[in-house]
C-alpha positions in Angstrom: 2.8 16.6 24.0 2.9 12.8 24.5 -1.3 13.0 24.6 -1.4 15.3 21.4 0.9 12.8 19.8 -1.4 9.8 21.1 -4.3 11.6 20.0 -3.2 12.0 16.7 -2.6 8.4 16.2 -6.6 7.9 16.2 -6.3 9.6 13.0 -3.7 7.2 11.3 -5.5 5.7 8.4 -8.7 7.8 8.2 -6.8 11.0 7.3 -5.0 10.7 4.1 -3.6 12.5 2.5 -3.0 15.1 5.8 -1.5 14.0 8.5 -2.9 12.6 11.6 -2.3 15.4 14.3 -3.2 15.8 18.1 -3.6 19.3 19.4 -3.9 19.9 23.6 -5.3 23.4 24.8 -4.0 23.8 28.5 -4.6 27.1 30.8 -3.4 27.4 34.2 -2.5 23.6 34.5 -5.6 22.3 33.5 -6.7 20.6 29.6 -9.7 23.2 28.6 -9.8 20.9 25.2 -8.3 17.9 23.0 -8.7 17.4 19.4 -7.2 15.8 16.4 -7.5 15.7 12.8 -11.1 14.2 11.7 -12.0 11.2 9.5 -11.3 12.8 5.3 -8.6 15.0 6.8 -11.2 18.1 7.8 -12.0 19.9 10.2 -7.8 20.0 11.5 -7.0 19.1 14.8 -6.5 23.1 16.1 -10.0 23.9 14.9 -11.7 20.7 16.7 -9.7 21.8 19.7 -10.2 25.5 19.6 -14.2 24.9 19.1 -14.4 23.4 21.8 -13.1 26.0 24.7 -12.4 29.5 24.9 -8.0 29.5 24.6 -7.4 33.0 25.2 -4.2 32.8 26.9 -3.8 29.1 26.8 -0.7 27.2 25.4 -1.7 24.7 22.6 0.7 21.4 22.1 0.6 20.2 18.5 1.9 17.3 17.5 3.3 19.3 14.0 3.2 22.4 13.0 0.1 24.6 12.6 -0.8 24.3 8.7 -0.1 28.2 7.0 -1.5 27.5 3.9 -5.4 28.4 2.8 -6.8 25.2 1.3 -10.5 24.4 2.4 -9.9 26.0 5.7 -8.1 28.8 6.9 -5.0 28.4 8.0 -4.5 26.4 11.8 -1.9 29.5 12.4 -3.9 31.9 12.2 -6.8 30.4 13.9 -4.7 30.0 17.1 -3.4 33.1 16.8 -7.2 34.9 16.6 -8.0 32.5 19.4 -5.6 34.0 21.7 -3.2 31.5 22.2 -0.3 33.0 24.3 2.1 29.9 23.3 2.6 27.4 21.2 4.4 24.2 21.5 4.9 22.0 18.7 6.7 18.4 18.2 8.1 18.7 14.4 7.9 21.0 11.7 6.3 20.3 9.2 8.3 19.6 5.7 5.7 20.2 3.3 6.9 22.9 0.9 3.5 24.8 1.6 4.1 25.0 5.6 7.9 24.0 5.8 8.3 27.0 9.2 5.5 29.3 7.8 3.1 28.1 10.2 5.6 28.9 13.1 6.5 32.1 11.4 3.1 33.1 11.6 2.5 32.7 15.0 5.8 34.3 16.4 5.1 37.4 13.8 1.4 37.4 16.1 3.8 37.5 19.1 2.7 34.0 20.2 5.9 32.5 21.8 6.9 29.3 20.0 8.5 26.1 21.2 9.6 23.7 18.5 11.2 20.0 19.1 9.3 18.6 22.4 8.8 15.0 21.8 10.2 15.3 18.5 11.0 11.3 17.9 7.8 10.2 19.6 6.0 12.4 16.9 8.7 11.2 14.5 7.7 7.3 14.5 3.9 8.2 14.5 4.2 10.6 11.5 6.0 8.1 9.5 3.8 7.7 6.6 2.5 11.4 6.0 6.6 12.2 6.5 7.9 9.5 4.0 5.3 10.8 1.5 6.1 14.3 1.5 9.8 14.3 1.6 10.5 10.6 -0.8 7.3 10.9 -2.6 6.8 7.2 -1.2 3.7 5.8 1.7 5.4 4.0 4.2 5.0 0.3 4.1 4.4 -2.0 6.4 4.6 -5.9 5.4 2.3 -7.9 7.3 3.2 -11.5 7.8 1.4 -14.8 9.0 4.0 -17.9 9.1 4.3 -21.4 10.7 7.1 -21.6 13.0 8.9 -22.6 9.6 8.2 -20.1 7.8 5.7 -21.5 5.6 1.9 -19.2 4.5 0.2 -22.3 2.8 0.7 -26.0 2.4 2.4 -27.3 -1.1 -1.6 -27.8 -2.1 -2.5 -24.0 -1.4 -4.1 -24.4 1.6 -3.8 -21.4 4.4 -7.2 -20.9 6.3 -5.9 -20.8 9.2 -2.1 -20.4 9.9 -3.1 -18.0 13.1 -5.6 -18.5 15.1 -9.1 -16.1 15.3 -7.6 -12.9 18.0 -4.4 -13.1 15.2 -6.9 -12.1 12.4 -8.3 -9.4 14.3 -5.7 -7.1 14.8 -4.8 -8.0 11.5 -8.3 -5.9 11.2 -6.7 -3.2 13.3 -3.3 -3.2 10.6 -6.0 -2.4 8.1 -7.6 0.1 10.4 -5.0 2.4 10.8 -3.2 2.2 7.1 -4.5 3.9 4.4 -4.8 1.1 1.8 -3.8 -2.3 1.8 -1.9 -3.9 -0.9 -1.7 -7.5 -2.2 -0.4 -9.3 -5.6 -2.1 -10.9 -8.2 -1.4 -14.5 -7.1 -3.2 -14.0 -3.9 -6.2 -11.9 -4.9 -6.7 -15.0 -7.2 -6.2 -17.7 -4.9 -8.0 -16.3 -1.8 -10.4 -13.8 -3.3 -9.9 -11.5 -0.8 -12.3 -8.6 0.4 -9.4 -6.7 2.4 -11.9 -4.4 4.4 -11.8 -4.1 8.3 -14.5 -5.5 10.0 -15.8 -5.5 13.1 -14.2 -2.1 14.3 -16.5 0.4 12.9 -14.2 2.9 11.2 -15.2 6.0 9.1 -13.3 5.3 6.2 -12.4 1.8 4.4 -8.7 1.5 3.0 -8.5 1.7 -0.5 -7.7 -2.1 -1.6 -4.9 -2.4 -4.1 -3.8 -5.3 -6.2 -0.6 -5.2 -7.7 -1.4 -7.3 -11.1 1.2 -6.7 -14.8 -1.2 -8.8 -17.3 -4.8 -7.8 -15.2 -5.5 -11.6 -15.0 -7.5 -11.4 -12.2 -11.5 -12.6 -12.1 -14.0 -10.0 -12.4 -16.7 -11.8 -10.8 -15.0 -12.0 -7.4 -15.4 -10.0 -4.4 -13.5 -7.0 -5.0 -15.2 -6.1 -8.3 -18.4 -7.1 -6.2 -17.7 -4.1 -3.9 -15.4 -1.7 -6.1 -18.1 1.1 -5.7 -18.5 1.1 -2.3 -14.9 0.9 -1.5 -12.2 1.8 -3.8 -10.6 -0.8 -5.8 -7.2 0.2 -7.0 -5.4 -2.0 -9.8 -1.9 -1.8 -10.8 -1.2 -2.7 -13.9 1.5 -3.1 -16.6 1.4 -1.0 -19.3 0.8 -3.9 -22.4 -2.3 -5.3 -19.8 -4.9 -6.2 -22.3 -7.5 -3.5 -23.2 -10.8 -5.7 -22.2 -9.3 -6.7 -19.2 -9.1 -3.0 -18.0 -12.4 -2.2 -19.7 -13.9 -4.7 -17.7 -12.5 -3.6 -14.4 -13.6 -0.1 -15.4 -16.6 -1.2 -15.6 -16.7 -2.7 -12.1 -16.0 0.8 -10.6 -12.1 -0.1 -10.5 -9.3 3.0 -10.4 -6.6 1.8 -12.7 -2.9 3.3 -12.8 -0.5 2.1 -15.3 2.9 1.2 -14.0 6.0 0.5 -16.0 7.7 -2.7 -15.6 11.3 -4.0 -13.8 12.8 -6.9 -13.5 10.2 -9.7 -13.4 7.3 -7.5 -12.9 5.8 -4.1 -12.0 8.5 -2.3 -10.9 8.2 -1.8 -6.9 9.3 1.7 -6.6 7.8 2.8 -9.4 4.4 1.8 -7.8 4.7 3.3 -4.3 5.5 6.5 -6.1 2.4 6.5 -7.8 0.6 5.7 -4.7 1.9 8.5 -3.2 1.3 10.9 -6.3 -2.5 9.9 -5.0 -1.8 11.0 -1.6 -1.3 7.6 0.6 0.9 7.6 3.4 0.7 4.4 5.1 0.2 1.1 2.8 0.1 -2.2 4.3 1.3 -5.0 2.4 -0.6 -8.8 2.9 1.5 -10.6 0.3 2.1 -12.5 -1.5 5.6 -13.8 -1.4 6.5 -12.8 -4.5 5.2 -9.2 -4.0 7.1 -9.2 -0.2 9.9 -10.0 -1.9 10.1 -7.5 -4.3 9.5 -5.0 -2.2 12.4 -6.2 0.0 14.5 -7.0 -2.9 14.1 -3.0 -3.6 14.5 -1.9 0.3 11.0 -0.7 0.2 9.6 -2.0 3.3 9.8 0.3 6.4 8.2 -2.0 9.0 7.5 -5.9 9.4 4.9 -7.3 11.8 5.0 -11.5 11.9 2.2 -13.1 13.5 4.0 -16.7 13.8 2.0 -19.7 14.6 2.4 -23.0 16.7 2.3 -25.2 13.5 5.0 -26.8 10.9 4.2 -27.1 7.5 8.1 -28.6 5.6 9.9 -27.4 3.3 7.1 -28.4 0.3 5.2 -25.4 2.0 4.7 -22.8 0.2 7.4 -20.1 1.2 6.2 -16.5 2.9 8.8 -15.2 1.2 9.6 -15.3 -2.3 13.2 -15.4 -3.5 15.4 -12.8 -3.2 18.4 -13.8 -5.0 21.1 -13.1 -2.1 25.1 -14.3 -2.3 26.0 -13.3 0.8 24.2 -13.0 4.2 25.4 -9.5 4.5 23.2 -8.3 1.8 20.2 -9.5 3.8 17.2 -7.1 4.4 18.0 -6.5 8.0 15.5 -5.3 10.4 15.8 -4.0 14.4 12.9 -6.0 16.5 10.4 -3.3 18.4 8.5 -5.7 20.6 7.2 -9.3 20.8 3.7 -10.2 22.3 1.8 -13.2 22.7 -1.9 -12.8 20.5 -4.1 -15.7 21.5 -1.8 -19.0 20.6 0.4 -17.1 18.0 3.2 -14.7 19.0 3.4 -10.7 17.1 6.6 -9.8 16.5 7.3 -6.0 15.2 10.9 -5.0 13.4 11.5 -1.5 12.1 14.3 -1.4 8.6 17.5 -0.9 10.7 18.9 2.7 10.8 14.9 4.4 10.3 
């Protein structure tokens, strides 16, 4: 199960809006096959597996349970069950209304023997996203940070090329690998002009870039526009954001989606719901401060990952973090650390929202 569960992960970011499975065909102690769910979301895991061996009388480890609904495939139940799978072992089940034990059902009706719950946390962690969407409607977000030792993303003049040093930026490139969009403010898509694809790691599918922008002041002539038909380009907008503005981005091959306001801006909640209306389950977040600290403000942030650099800015620096407006240190976002690992001169630290 742990190496269905690991295979699976390979999916994390390429697979939305399914989830990123990992199916294991064994017979007699030995793998016949491996598979997991394929760049778009098709074929499933089960079916790359299962084409790839004869399973009659094998025992297939899934990472979650086999899908029982008829979408553009046949149901993964039933497949195993006309492959001749004897057993079938399984991590979760899986809570979307259209599976939600059916998939298991079908399989024990087929006489298949069923064993639910093997590495259930393990699957747990790596399911977050797809999980989070279908039972809060919500992606999972990650917030992505790159700080001095002080805390600082820029000098008090804007400048920020480079905080972190060149191996820090590239597994920044693996974040965006294995999320399926990443998400940024207004503020810093002007001031940085971001392009916010992966490069250098040849994956299937680009995330969908997202900029989180009430009034639509953003410059049409920069890099995202540039590229919004090759790559989605997904703007968040306010609803009283000015007609030409949206036109414009229209025009540029831009997805826009209207978002009611809160409390100084978009509201954050509101947002991730619609992202998840369009089926993303993992977002990551790149700033800037004032969008991190909305979405901490609103306990919306599931997982931080620091990159902190050898370098002090002051306190004229401009701040990773934008105000929160806390009274008391106990109403502080708190977060449990994961790990800590040196990346070239800068250290990764990992934190998980305490209690998830």
């Amino acid at each position: 199960m742990r190496l269905a569960i690991g295979l699976g992960m390979r999916g994390l970011g390429q697979v939305w809006p399914n989830p990123a499975v990992g199916c294991v065909l064994v017979r007699d102690g030995r793998v016949l096959a491996r598979g997991w769910t394929q760049p778009g979301g098709r074929p499933h895991a089960e079916a790359v597996a299962l084409a790839r061996c004869d399973a009659g009388g094998a025992t297939a480890y899934v990472s979650l349970e086999p899908c029982a609904h008829h979408g553009k495939t046949p149901p993964c139940a039933t497949a195993l069950t006309e492959a001749g799978v004897a057993r079938v072992v399984t991590a979760l089940t899986d809570p979307d209304p259209r599976v939600a034990g059916q998939g298991h059902a079908i399989l024990r009706a087929a006489g298949v023997e069923v064993v639910e719950g093997v590495e259930a946390e393990a699957a747990r962690k790596a399911q977050a996203g797809f999980l989070s969407r279908v039972t809060t409607g919500r992606p999972l977000v990650t917030l992505k940070l790159a700080l001095t030792l002080d805390g600082r993303i820029a000098t008090a003049a804007g400048e920020s090329r480079w905080i972190t040093g060149g191996l820090a930026r590239r597994v920044v490139h693996g974040l965006r690998a294995c999320h399926d969009a990443v998400l940024v403010g207004g503020g810093t898509a002007r001031a940085d002009d971001p392009d916010l694809q992966v490069r250098g790691l040849g994956v299937a599918r680009q995330p969908v870039r997202i900029v989180a922008s009430r009034g639509l002041d953003l410059p049409v002539q920069g890099r995202l526009a540039a590229s919004a038909r090759a790559v989605p380009v997904w703007l968040l907008h306010g609803p009283g954001a000015p007609v030409a503005a949206q036109a414009s981005w229209r025009a540029a091959g831009a997805e826009l989606v209207a978002v009611a306001e809160g409390e100084g801006g978009l509201d954050p909640a509101l947002m991730l719901q619609a992202l998840g209306a369009r089926g993303l389950t993992r977002v990551l977040c790149e700033g800037g401060g004032a969008l991190a600290a909305a979405l901490l403000r609103a306990g919306l942030v599931d997982e931080l990952v620091v990159f902190a650099a050898g370098r002090l800015i002051g306190a004229e620096g401009r701040a990773g973090v934008g105000p929160l407006g806390l009274d008391r240190l106990a109403d502080a976002p708190h977060f449990d650390l994961v790990g800590v690992q040196p990346v070239g001169g800068d250290v990764l630290q990992r934190w998980r929202r305490a209690g998830v």
